[in-house]
TORLOGU-183632 format. One record per atom (N, C-alpha, C, CB): residue number from 0; residue in three letters; atom name; x, y, z. Coordinates in pm, whole numbers. Each point is the difference from the previous one (the first is absolute). Glycine has a CB too. Layout:
BEGIN
<node NUM, "Ala", "CA", <X, Y, Z>>
...
END
This chain:
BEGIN
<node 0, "Unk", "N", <-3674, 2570, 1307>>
<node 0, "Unk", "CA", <-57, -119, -56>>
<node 0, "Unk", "C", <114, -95, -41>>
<node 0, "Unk", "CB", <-205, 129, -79>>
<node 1, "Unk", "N", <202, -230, 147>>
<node 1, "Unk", "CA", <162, -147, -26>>
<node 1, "Unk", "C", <-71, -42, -117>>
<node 1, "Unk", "CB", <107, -139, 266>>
<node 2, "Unk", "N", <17, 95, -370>>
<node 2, "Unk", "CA", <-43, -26, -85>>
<node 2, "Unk", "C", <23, -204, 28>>
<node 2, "Unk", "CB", <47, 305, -148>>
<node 3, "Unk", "N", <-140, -360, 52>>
<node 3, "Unk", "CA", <39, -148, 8>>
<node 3, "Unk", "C", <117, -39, -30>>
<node 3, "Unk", "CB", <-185, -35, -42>>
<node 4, "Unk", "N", <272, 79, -45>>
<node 4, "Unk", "CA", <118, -67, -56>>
<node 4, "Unk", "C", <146, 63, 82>>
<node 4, "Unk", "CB", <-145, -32, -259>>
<node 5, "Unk", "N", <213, -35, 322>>
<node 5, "Unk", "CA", <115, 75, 4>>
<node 5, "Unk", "C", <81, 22, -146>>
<node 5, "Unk", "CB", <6, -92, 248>>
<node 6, "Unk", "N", <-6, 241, -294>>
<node 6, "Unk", "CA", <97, 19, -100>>
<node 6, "Unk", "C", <166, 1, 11>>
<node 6, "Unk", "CB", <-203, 112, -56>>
<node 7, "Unk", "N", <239, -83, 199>>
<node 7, "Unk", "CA", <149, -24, -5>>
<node 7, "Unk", "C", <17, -115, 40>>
<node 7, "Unk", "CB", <67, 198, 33>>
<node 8, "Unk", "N", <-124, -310, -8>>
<node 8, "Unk", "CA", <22, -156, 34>>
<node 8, "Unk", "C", <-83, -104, -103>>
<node 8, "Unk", "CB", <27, 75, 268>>
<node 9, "Unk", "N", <-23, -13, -350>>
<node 9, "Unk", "CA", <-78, -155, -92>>
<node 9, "Unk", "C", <88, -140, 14>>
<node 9, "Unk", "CB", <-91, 170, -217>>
<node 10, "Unk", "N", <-15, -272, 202>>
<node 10, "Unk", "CA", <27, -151, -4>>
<node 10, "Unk", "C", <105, -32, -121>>
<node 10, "Unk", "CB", <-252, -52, 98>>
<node 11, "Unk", "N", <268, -22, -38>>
<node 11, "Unk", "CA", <106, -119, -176>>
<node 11, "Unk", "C", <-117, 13, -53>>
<node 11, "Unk", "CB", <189, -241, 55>>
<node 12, "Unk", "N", <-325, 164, -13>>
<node 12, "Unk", "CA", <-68, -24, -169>>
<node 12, "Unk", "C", <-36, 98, -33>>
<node 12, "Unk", "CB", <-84, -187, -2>>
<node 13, "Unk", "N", <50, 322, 89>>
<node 13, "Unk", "CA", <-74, 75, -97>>
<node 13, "Unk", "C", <133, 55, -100>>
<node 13, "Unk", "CB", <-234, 76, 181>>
<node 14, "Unk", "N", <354, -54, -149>>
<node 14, "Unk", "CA", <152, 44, -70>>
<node 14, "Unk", "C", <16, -62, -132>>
<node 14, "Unk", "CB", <121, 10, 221>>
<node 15, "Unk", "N", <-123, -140, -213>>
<node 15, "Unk", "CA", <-19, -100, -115>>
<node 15, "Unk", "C", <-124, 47, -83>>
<node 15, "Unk", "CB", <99, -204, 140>>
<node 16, "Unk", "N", <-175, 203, -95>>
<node 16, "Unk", "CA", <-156, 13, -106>>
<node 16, "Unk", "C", <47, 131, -91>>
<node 16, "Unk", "CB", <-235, -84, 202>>
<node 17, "Unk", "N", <293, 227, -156>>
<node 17, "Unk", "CA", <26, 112, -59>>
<node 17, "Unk", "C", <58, -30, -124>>
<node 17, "Unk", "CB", <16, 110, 200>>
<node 18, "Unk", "N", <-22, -34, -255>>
<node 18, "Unk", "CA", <91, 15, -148>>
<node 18, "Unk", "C", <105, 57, 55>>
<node 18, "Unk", "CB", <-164, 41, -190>>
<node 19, "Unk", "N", <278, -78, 144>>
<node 19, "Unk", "CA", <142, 8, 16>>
<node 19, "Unk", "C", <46, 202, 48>>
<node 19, "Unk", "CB", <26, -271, -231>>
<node 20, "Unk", "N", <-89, 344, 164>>
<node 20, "Unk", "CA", <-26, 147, 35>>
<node 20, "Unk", "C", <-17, 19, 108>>
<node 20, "Unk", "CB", <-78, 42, -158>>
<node 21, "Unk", "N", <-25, -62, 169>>
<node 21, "Unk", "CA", <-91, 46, 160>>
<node 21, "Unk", "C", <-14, -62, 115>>
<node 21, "Unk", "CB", <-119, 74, -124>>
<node 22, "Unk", "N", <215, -171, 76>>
<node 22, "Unk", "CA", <62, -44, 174>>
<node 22, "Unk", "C", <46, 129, 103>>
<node 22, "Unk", "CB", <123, -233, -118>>
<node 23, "Unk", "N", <-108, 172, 201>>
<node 23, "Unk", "CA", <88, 129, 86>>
<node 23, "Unk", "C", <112, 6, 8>>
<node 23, "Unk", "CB", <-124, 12, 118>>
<node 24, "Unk", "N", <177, -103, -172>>
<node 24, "Unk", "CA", <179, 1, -60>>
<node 24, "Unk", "C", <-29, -98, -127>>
<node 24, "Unk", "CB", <181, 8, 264>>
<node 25, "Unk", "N", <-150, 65, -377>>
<node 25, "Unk", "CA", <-38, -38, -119>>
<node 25, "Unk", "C", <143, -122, -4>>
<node 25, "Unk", "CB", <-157, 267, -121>>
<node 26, "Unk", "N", <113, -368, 80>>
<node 26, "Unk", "CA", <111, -105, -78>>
<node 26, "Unk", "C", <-58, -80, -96>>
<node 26, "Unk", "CB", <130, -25, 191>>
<node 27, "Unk", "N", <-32, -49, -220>>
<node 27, "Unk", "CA", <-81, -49, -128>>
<node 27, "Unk", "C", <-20, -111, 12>>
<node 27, "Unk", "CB", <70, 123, -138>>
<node 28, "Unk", "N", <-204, -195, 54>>
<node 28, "Unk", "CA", <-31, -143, -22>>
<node 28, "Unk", "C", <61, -131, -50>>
<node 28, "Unk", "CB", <-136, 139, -9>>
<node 29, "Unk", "N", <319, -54, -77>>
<node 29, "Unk", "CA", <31, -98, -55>>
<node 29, "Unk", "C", <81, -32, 120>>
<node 29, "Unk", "CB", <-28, 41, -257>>
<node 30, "Unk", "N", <128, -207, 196>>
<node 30, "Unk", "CA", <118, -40, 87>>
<node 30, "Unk", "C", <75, -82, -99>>
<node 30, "Unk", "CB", <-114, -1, 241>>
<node 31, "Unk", "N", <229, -58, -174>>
<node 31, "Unk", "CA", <85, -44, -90>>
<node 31, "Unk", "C", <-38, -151, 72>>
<node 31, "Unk", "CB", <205, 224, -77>>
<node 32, "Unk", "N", <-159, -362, 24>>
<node 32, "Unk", "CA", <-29, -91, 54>>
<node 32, "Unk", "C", <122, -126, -87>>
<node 32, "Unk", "CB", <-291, 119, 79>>
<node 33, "Unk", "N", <304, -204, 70>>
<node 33, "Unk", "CA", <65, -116, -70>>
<node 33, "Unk", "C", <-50, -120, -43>>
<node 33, "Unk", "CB", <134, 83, 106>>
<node 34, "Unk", "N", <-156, -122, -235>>
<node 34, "Unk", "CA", <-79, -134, -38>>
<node 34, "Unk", "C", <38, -72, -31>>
<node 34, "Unk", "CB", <-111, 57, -38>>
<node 35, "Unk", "N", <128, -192, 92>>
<node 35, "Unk", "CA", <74, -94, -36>>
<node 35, "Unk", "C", <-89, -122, -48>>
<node 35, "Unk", "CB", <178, 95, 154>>
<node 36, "Unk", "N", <-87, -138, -239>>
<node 36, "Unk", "CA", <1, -89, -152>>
<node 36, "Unk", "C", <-52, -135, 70>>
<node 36, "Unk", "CB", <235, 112, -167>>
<node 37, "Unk", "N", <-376, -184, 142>>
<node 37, "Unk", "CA", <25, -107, 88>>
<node 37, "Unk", "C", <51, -117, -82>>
<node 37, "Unk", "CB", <-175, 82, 162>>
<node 38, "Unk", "N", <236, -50, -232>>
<node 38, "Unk", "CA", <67, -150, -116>>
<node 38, "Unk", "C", <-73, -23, -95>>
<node 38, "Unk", "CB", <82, -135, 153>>
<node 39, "Unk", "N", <24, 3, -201>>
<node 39, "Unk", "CA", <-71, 31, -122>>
<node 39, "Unk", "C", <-93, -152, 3>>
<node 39, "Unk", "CB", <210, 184, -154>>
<node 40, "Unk", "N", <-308, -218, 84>>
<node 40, "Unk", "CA", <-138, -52, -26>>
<node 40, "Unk", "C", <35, -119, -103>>
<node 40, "Unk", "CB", <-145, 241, 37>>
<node 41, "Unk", "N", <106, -403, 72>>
<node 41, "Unk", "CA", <78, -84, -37>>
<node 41, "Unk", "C", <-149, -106, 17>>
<node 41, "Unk", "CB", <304, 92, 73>>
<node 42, "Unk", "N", <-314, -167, -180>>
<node 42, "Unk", "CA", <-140, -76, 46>>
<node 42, "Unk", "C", <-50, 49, 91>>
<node 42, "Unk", "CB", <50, -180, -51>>
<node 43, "Unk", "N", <-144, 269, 55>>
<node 43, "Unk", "CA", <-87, 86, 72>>
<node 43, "Unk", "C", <24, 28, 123>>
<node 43, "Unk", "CB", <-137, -68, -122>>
<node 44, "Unk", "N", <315, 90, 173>>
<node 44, "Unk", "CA", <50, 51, 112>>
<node 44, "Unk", "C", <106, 71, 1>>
<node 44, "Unk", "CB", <-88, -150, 73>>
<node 45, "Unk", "N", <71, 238, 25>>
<node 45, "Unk", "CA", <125, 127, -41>>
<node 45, "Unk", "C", <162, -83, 101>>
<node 45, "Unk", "CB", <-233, 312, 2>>
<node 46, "Unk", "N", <309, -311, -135>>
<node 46, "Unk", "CA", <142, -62, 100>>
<node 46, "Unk", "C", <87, 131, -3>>
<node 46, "Unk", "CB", <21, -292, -79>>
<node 47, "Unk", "N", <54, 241, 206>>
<node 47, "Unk", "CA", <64, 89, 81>>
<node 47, "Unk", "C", <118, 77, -87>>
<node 47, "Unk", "CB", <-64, -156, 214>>
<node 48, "Unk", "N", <54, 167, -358>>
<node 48, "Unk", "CA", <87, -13, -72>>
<node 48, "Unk", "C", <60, 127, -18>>
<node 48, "Unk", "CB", <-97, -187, -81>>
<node 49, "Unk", "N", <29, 299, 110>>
<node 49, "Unk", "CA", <-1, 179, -35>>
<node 49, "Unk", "C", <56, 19, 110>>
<node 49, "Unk", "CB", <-205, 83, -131>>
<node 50, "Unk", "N", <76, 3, 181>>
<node 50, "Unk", "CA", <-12, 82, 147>>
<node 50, "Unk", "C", <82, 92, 24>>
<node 50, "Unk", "CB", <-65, -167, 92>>
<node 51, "Unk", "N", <67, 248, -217>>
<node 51, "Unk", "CA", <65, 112, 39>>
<node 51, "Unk", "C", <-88, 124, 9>>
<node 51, "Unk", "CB", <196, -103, -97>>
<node 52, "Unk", "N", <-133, 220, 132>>
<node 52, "Unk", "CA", <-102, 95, 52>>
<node 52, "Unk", "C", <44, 101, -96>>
<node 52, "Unk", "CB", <-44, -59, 262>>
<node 53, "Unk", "N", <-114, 138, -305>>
<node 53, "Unk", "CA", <31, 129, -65>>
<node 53, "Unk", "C", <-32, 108, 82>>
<node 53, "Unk", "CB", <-35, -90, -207>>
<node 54, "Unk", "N", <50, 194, 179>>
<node 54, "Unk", "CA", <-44, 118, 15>>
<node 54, "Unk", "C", <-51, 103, -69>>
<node 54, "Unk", "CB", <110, -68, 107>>
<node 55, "Unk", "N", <-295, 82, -62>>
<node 55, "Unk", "CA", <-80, 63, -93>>
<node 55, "Unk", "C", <-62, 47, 63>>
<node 55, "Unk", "CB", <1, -99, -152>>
<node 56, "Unk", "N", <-83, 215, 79>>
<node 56, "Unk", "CA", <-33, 99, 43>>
<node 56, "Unk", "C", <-176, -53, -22>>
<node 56, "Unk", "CB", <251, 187, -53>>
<node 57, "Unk", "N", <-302, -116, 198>>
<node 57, "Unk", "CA", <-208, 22, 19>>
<node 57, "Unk", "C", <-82, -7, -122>>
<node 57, "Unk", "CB", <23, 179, 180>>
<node 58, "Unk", "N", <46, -97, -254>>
<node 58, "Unk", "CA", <-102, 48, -105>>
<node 58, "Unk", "C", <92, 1, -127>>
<node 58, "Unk", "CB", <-165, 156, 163>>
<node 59, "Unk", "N", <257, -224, -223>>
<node 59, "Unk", "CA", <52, -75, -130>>
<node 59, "Unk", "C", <-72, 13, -89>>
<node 59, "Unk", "CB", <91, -144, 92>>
<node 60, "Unk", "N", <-54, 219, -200>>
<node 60, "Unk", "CA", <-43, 1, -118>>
<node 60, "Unk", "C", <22, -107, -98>>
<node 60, "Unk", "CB", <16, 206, 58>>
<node 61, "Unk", "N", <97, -268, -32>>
<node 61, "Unk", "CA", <42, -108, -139>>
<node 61, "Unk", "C", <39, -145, 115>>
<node 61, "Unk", "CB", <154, 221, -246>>
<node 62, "Unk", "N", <-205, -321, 165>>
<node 62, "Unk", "CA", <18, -117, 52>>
<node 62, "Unk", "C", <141, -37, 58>>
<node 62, "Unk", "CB", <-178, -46, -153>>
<node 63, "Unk", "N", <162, -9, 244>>
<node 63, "Unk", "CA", <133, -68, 91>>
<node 63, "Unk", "C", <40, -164, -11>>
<node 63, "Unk", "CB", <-77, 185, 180>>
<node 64, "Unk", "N", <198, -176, -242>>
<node 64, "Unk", "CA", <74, -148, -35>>
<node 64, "Unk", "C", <49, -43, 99>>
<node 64, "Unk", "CB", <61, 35, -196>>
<node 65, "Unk", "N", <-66, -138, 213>>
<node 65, "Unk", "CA", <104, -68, 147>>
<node 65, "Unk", "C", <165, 0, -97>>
<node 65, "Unk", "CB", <-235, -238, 167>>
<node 66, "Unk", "N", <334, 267, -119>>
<node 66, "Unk", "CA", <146, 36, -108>>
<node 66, "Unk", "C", <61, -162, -9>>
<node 66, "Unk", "CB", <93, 302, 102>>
<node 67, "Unk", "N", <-121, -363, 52>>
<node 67, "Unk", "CA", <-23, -190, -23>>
<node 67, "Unk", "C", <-34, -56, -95>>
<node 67, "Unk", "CB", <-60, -14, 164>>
<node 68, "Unk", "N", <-71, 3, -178>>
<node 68, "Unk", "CA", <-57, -114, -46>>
<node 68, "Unk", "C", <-83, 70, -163>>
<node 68, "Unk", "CB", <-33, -141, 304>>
<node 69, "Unk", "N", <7, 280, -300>>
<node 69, "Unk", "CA", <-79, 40, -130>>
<node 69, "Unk", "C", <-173, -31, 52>>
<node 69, "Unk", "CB", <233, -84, -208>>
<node 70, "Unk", "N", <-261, 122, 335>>
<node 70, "Unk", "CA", <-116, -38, 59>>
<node 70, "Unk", "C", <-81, 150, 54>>
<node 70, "Unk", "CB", <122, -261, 69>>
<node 71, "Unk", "N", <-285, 306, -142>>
<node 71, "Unk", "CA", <-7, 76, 44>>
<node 71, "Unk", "C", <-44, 43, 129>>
<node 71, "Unk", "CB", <17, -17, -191>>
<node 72, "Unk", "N", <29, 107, 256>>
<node 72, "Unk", "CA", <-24, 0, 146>>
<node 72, "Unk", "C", <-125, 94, 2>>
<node 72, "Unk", "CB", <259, -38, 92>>
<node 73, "Unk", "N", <-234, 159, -148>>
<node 73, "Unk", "CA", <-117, 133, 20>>
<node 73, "Unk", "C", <-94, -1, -96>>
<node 73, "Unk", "CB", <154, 154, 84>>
<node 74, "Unk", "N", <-276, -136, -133>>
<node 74, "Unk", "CA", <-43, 75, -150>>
<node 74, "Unk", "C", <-86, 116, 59>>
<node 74, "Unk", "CB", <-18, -226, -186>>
<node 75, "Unk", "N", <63, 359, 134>>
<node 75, "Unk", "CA", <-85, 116, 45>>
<node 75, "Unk", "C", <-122, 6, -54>>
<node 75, "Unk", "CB", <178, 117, 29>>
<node 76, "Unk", "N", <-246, -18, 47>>
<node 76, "Unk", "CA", <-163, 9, -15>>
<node 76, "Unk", "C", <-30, 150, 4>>
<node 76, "Unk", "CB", <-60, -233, 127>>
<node 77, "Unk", "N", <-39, 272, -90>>
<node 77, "Unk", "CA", <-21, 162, 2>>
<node 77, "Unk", "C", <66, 74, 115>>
<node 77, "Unk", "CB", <-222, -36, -105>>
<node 78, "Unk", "N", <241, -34, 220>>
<node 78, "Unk", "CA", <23, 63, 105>>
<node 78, "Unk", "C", <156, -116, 56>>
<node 78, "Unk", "CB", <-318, 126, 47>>
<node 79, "Unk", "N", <347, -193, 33>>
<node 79, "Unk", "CA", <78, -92, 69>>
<node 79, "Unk", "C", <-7, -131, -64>>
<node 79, "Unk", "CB", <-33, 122, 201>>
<node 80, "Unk", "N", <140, -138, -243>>
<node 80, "Unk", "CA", <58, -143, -78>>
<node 80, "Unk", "C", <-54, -131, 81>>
<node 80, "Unk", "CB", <244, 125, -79>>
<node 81, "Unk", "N", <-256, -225, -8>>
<node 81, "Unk", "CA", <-91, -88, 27>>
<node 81, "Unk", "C", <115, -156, 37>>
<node 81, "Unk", "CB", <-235, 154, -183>>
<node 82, "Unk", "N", <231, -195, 307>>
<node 82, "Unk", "CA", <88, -95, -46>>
<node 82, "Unk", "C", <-59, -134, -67>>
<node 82, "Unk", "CB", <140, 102, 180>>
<node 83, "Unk", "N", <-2, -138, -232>>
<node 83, "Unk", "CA", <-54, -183, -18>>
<node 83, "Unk", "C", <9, -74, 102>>
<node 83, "Unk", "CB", <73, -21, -199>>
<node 84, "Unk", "N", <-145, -84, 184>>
<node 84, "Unk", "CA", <-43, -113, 66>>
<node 84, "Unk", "C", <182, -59, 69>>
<node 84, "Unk", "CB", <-281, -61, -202>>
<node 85, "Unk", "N", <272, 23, 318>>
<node 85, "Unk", "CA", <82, -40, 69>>
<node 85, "Unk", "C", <109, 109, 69>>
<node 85, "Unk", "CB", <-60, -202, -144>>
<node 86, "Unk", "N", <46, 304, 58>>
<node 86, "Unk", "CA", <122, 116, 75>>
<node 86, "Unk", "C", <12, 98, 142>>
<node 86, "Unk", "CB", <-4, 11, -238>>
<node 87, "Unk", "N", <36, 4, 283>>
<node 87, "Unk", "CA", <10, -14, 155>>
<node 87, "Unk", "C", <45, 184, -7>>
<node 87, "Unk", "CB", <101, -332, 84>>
<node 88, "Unk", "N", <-123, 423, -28>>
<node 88, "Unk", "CA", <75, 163, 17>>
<node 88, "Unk", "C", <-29, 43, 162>>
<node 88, "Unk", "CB", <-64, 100, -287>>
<node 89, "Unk", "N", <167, -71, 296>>
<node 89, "Unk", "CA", <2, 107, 169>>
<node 89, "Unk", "C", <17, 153, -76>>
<node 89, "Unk", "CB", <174, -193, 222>>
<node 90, "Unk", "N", <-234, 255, -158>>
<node 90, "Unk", "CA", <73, 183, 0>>
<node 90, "Unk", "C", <104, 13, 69>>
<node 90, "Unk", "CB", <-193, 114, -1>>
<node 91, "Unk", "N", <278, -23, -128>>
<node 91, "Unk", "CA", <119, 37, 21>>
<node 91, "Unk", "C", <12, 102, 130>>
<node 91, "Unk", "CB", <34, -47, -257>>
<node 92, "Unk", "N", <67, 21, 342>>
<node 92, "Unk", "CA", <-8, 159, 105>>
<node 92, "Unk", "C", <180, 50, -45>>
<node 92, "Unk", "CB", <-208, -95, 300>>
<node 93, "Unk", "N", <201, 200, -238>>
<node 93, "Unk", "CA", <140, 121, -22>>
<node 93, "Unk", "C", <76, -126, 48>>
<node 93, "Unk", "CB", <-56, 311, 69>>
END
């Protein structure tokens, strides 16, 4: 009797949907990421004045300062840090 699912070939989405465990190669949900500062906030427009980049982590427990300008970039939440308005992040790779 074939079963419906291939178990040694699952999809990306079904991989993603799993909890981090029971994948078939367990990794994890967090990542590291670069967020950059979009300036600082000048009559209701961001000038090019910062733009420097931090480095912070998925899931941040304590708020993230831009070391520029004194601007916050991250504020954490229960799960993955929340950005502010205008800030821009790629994921970090090796």
């Amino acid at each position: 009797m074939p079963l419906a699912v291939d178990l040694l070939h699952p999809s990306l989405r079904e991989e993603k949907r799993k909890c981090k465990l029971k994948r078939l190669v367990p990794s994890p949900n967090s990542f590291f990421m670069d967020v950059k500062c979009p300036g600082r906030l000048v009559f209701g427009f961001y000038s090019a004045g910062c733009l420097k980049i931090q480095i912070v982590f998925s899931h941040a427990q304590t708020p993230v300062v831009c070391p520029g300008c004194d601007r916050v970039l991250c504020q954490p939440t229960g799960g993955r840090t929340r950005l502010a308005n205008g800030c821009s992040y790629r994921k970090k790779t090796r």
